[in-house]
C-alpha positions as CSV (number, residue, x, y, z in Angstrom):
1,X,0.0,0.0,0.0
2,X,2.5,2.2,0.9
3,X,3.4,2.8,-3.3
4,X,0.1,4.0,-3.8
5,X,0.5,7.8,-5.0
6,X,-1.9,11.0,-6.0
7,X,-2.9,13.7,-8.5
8,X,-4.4,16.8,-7.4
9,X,-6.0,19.4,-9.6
10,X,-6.7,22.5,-7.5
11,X,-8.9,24.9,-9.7
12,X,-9.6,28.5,-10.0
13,X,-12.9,27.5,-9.7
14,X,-13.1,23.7,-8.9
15,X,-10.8,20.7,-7.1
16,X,-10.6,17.3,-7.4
17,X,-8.1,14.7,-5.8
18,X,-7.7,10.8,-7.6
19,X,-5.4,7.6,-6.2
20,X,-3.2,5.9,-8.0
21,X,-3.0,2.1,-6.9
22,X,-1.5,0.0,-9.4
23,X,-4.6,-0.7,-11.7
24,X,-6.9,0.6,-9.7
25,X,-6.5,4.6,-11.0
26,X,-10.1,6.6,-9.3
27,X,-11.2,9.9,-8.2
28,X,-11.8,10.4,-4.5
29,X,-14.8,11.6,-3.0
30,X,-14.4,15.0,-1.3
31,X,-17.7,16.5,-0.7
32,X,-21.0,14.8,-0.1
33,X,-19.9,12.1,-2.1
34,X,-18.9,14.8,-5.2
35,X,-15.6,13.7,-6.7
36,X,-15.3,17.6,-7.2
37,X,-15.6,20.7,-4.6
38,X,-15.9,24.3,-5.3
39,X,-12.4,26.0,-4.8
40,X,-13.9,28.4,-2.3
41,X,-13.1,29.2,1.6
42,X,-15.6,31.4,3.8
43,X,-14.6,32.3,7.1
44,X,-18.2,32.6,9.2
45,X,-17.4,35.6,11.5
46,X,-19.5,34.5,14.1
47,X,-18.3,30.7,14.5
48,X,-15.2,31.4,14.2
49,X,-14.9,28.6,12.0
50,X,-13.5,28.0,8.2
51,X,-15.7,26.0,5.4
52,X,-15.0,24.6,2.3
53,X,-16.6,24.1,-1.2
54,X,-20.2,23.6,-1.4
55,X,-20.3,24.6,2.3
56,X,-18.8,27.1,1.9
57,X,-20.6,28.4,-0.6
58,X,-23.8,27.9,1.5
59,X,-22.4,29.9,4.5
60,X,-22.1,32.5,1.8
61,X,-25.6,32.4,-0.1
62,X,-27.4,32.2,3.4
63,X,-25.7,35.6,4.3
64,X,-23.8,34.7,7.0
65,X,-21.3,36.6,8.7
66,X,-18.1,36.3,7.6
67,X,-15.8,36.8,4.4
68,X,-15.7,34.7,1.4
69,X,-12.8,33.2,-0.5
70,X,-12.3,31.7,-4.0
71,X,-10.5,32.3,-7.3
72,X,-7.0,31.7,-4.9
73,X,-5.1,29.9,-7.4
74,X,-5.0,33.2,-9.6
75,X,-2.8,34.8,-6.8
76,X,0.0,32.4,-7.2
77,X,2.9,34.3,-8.3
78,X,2.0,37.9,-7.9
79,X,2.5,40.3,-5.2
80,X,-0.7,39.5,-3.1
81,X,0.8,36.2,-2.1
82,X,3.1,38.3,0.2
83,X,0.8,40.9,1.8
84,X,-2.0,37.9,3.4
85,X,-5.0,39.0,5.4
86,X,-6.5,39.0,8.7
87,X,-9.0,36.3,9.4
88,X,-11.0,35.6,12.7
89,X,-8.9,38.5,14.0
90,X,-5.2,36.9,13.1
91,X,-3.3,37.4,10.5
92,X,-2.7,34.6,8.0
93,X,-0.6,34.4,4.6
94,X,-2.3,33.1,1.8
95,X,0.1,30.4,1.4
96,X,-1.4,29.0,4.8
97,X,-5.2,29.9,3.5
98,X,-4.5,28.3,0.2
99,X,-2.8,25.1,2.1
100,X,-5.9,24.4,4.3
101,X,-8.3,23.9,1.5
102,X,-5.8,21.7,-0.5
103,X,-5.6,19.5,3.0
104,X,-9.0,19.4,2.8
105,X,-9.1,16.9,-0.1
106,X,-5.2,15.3,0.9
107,X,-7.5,14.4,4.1
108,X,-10.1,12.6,2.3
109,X,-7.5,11.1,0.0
110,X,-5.3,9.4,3.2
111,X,-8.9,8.5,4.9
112,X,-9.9,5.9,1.9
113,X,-5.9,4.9,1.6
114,X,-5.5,4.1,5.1
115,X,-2.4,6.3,5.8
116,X,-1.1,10.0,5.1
117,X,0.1,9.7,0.9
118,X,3.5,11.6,0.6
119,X,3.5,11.9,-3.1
120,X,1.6,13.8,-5.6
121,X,1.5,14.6,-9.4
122,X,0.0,18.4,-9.1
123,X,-1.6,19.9,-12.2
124,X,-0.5,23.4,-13.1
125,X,-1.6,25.6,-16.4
126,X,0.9,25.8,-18.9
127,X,1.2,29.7,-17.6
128,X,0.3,30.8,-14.3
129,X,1.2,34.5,-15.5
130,X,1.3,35.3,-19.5
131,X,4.9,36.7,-20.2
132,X,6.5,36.8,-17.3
133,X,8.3,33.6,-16.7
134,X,9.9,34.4,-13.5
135,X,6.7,35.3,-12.0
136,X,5.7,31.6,-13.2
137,X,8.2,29.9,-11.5
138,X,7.3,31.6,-8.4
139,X,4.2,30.4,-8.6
140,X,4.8,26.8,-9.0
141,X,7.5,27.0,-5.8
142,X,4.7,28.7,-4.1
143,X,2.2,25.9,-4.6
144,X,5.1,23.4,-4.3
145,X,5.9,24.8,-0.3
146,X,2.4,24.7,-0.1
147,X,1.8,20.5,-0.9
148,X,4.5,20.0,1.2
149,X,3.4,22.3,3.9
150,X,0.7,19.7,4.4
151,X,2.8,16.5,4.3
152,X,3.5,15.7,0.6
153,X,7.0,14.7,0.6
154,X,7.9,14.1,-3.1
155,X,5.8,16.5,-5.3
156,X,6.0,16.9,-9.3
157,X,4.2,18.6,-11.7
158,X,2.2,18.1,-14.8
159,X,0.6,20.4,-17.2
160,X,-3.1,20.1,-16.9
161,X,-4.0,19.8,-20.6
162,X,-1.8,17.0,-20.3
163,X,-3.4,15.1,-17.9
164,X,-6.5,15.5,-19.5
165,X,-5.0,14.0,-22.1
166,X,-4.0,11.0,-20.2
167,X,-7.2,10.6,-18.8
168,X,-8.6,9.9,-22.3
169,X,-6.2,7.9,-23.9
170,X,-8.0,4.8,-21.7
171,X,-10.6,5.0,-24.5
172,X,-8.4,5.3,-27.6
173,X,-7.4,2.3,-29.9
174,X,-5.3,3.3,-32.7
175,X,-3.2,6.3,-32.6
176,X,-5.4,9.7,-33.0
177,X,-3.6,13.5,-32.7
178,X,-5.2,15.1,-30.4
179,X,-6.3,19.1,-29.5
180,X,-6.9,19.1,-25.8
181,X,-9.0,22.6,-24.7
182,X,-8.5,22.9,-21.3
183,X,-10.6,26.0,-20.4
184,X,-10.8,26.4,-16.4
185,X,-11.7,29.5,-14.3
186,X,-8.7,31.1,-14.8
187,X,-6.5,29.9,-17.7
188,X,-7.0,28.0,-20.7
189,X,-4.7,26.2,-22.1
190,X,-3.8,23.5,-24.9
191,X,-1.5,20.7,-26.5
192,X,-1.4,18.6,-29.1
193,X,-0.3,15.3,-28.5
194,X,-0.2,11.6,-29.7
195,X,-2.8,9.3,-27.8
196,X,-3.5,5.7,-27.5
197,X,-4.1,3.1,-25.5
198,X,-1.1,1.3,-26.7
199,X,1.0,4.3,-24.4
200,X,-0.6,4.1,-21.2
201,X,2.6,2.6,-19.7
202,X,5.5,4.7,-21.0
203,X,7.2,7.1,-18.3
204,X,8.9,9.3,-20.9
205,X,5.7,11.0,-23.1
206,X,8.0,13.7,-24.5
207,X,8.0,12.3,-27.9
208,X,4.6,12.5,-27.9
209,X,3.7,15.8,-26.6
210,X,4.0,18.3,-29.4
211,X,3.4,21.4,-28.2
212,X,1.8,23.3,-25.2
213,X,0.3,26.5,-25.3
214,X,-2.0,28.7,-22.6
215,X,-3.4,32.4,-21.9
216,X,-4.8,34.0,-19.0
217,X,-8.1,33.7,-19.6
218,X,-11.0,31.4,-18.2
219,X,-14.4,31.6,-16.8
220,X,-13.6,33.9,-14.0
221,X,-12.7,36.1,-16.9
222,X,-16.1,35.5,-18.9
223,X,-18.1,36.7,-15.4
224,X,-15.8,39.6,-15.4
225,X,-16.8,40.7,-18.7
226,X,-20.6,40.1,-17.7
227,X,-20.7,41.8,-15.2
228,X,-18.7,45.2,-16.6
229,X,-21.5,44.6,-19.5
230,X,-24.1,44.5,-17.6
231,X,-24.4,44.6,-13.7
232,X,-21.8,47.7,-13.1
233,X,-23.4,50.1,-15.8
234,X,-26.4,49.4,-12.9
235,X,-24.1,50.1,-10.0
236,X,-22.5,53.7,-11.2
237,X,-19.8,52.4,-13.8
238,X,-18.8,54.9,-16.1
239,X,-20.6,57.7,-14.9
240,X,-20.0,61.5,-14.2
241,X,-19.0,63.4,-11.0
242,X,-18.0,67.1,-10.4
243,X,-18.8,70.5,-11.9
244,X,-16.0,69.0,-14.9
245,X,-18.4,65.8,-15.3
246,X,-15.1,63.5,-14.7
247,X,-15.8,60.2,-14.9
248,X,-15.8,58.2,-12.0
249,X,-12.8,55.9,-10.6
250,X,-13.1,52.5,-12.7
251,X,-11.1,50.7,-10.2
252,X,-13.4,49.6,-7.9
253,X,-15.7,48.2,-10.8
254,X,-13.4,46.2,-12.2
255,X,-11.9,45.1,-8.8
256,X,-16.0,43.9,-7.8
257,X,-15.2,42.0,-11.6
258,X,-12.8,39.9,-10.4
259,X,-13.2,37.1,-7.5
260,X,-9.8,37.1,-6.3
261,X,-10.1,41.6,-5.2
262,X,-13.7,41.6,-4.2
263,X,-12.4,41.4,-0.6
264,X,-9.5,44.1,-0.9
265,X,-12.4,47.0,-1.3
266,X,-13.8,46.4,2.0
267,X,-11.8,49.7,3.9
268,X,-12.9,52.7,5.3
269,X,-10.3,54.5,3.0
270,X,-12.7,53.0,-0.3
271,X,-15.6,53.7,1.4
272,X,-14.6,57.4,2.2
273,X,-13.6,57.8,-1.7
274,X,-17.1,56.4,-2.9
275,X,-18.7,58.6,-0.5
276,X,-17.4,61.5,-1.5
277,X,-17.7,61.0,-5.1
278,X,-21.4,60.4,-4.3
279,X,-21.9,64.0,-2.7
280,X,-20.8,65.4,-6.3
281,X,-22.3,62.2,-8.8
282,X,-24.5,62.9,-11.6
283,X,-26.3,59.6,-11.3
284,X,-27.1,59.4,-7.7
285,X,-28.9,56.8,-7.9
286,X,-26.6,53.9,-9.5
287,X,-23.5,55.1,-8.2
288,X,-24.9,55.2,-4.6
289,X,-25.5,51.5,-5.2
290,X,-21.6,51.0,-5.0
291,X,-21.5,52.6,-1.8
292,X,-24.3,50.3,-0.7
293,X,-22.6,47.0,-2.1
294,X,-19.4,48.2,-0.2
295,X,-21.1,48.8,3.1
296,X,-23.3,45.6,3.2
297,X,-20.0,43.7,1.9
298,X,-21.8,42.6,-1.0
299,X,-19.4,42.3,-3.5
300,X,-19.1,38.4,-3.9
301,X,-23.1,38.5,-4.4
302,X,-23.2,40.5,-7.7
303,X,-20.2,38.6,-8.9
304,X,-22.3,35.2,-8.1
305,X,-24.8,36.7,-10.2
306,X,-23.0,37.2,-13.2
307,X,-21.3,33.6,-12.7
308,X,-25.5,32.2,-12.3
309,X,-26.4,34.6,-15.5
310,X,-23.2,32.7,-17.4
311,X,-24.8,29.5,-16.4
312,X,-28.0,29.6,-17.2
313,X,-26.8,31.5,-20.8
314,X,-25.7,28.1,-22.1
315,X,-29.2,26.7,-22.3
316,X,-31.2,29.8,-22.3
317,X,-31.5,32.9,-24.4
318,X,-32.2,35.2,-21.9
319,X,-31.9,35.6,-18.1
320,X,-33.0,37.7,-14.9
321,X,-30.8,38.6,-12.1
322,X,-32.5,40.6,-9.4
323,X,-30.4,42.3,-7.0
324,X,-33.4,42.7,-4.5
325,X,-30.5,43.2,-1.8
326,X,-29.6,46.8,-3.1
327,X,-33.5,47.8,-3.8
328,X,-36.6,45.9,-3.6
329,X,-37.2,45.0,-7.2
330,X,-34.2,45.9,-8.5
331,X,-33.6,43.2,-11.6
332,X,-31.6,43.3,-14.4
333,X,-32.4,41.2,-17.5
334,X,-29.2,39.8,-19.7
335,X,-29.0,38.1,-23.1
336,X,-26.7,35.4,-25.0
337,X,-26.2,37.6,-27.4
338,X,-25.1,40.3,-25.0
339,X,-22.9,37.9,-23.5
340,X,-21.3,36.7,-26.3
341,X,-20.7,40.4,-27.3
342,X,-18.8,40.4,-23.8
343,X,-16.8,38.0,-24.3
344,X,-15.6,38.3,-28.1
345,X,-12.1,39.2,-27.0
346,X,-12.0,36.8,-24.3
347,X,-12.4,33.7,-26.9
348,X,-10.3,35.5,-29.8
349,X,-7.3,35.4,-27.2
350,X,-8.1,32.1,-26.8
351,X,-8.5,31.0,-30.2
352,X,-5.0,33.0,-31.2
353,X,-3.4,30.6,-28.3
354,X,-5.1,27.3,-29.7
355,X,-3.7,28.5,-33.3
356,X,-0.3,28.9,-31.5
357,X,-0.4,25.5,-30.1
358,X,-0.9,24.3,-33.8
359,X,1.6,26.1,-35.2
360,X,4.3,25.4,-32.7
361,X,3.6,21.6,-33.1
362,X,4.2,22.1,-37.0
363,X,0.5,20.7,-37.8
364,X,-2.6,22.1,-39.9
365,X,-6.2,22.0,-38.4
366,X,-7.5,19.0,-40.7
367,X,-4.6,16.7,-39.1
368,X,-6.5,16.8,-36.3
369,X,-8.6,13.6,-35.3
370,X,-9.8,15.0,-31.8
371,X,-11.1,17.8,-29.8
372,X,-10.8,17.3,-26.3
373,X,-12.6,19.7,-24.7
374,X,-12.4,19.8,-20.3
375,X,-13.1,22.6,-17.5
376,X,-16.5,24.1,-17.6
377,X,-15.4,27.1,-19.4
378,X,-16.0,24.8,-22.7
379,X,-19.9,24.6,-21.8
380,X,-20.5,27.9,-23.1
381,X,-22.0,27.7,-26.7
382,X,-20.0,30.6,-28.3
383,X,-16.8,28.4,-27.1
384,X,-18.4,25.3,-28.1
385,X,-19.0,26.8,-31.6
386,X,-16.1,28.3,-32.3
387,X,-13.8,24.9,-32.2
388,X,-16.5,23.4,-33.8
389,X,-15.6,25.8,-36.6
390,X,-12.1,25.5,-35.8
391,X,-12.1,21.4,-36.5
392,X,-14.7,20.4,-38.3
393,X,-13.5,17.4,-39.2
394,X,-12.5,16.4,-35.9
395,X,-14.6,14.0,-33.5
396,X,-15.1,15.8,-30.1
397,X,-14.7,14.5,-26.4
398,X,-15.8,16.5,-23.8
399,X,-17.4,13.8,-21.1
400,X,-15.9,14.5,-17.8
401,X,-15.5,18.2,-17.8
402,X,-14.4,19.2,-14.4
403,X,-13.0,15.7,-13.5
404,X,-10.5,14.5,-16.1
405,X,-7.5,16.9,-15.0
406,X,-7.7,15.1,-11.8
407,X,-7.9,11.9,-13.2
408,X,-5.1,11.7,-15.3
409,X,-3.0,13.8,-12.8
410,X,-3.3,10.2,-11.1
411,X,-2.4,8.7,-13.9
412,X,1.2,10.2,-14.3
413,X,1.7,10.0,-10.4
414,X,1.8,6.3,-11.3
415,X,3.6,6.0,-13.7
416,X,6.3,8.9,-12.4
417,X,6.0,7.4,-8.8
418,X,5.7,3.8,-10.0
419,X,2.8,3.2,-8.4
């Protein structure tokens, strides 16, 4: 038993955690019997306790006291790692934050193996940062410290369009080139590579992995661009203040965009600005909703709007978020179409780095047999579509959306670990 080793794919949005055990290759159950868990922490203010996940995400929609966490993986390798926060009164680094959710599933993981596992395959994108390769090797020491903050003594890494790879190749007979679309919450990345069943026992892949490419830009991204389209315009975004009509300050809007800075506006010094703007605003009554959303700590609740509007956009045309919180029957109604408008640059960035990937691994569209499309990103139609047009030829995979990273980090744990 004691050979048996892990892969964990911690998320922007979503974690998973699989054992590797000779044959015997599975995801582990980490919530509720979910082989996935929300990559969120809330802290509930008046328990003085931490939750995870789903949990977490309940302490959060129930509007209970306290401060909610997600989108932590995005802070690997820039400056915010290094200033931390205070939580239940103490300070903590965000190393330490980060650490106790990943325990969370290296917990369940030792519980079904029967002992604590010391080594680990953990996924990474292909860039944590776009163009600025010493800020990506920061961030994979950071989360490297971190696994073995927790007790992983031998830790590698793997690229996570990789591993979704591997977690396919099961299924293939033959040999097939393959695109895998790994769109997450906060990168997306590709690589084509050679896949069969016929390889699922060879260490050294490198001959088979063409090329790797990836941007910084995922789902958390697509709610950003929702919600500057159309939840901020509602909340004071580009309006006027002053005898001069200035505009208003756009950093707070786009901070209340963004998962990983909703919690950084929460000061009296924000506050103070908004309120003074207010006293001189031409629009009164949407900008003094940001002063309300910064008051009530609100922030996380217009961005899980725009996340539910994104949702519910990939099988519906249109959609109503109401914002009752702010004013009684305050709603605003949003469209595909609008959405898609939002996010136009969003997917051309990612369809330049897909083209990228293709052109570094010296191969033209129509040599390619498969799609493999994982993270939930790559539920939204207009994404959908466009690698539809992309490949036409190509037959598509896209079972196992927010599972198959984690999978087939197990996968090369075994076969790097020799489990």
């Amino acid at each position: 038993m004691t050979s048996l080793s892990c892969g964990i794919d911690f998320g922007t949005s979503n974690s998973s955690i699989a054992l590797a055990a000779g044959q015997n290759i599975h995801l582990v159950p980490v919530e509720n019997g979910s082989v996935t868990m929300p990559s969120a922490l809330f802290f509930n203010r008046d328990e003085k306790k931490t939750y995870y996940g789903r949990a977490a995400m309940q302490n959060f929609l129930n509007k209970e006291q306290g401060r909610l966490m997600r989108s932590l993986k995005r802070i690997l390798g820039t400056p915010i790692m290094k200033q931390g926060t205070f939580v239940h009164g103490r300070f903590m680094n965000f190393s330490d934050i980060i650490g106790s959710f990943i325990n969370q599933l290296k917990v369940k993981a030792d519980e079904e193996a029967g002992f604590p596992l010391t080594k680990v395959v953990m996924g990474r994108p292909v860039h944590f940062i776009d163009q600025d390769p010493a800020s990506d090797r920061q961030a994979q020491t950071e989360l490297e410290a971190i696994a073995r903050s927790i007790g992983f003594e031998f830790v590698e890494f793997q690229y996570e369009p990789i591993a979704a790879a591997f977690a396919h190749e099961v299924t293939i007979s033959g040999e097939k080139l393959a695109l895998v679309v790994d769109l997450g919450g906060g990168t997306s990345d590709f690589t084509v590579i050679r896949l069969s069943n016929k390889y699922l026992s060879k260490t050294d892949r490198s001959s088979d992995i063409l090329a790797n490419t990836g941007v910084r830009v995922g789902g958390n991204d697509f709610d950003k661009a929702l919600s500057l389209a159309e939840i901020m315009p509602e909340i004071g975004y580009k309006t006027t203040f002053g005898p001069n009509k200035l505009d208003v300050p756009l950093k707070p809007f786009h901070d209340l965009s963004e998962w990983s800075k909703v919690n950084f506006l929460y000061n009296p010094k924000m506050i103070l600005q908004v309120r003074n703007t207010l006293g001189q605003s031409q629009d009164k009554t949407r900008y003094g909703r940001l002063l309300k959303v910064l008051e009530q700590e609100s922030g996380h609740t217009l961005l899980a709007a725009a996340e539910q509007a994104k949702i519910e956009l990939t099988h519906e045309l249109e959609h109503t978020m109401s914002f009752d919180f702010l004013e009684s029957g305050f709603e605003i109604v949003t469209q595909r179409s609008s959405f898609e408008t939002a996010i136009t640059n969003d997917i051309q960035k990612i369809t330049a780095s897909a083209n990228e990937c293709l052109s570094q691994a010296g191969v033209k569209p129509d040599a390619i047999n498969l799609i493999i499309l994982t993270g939930g990103s790559t539920e939204v139609p207009a994404v959908q579509q466009t690698f539809r047009n992309l490949f036409p030829q190509a037959d598509i995979a896209d079972e196992n959306k927010l599972s198959s990273v984690g999978l087939g980090l197990a996968f090369d744990s075994k076969n790097k670990f020799g489990a």
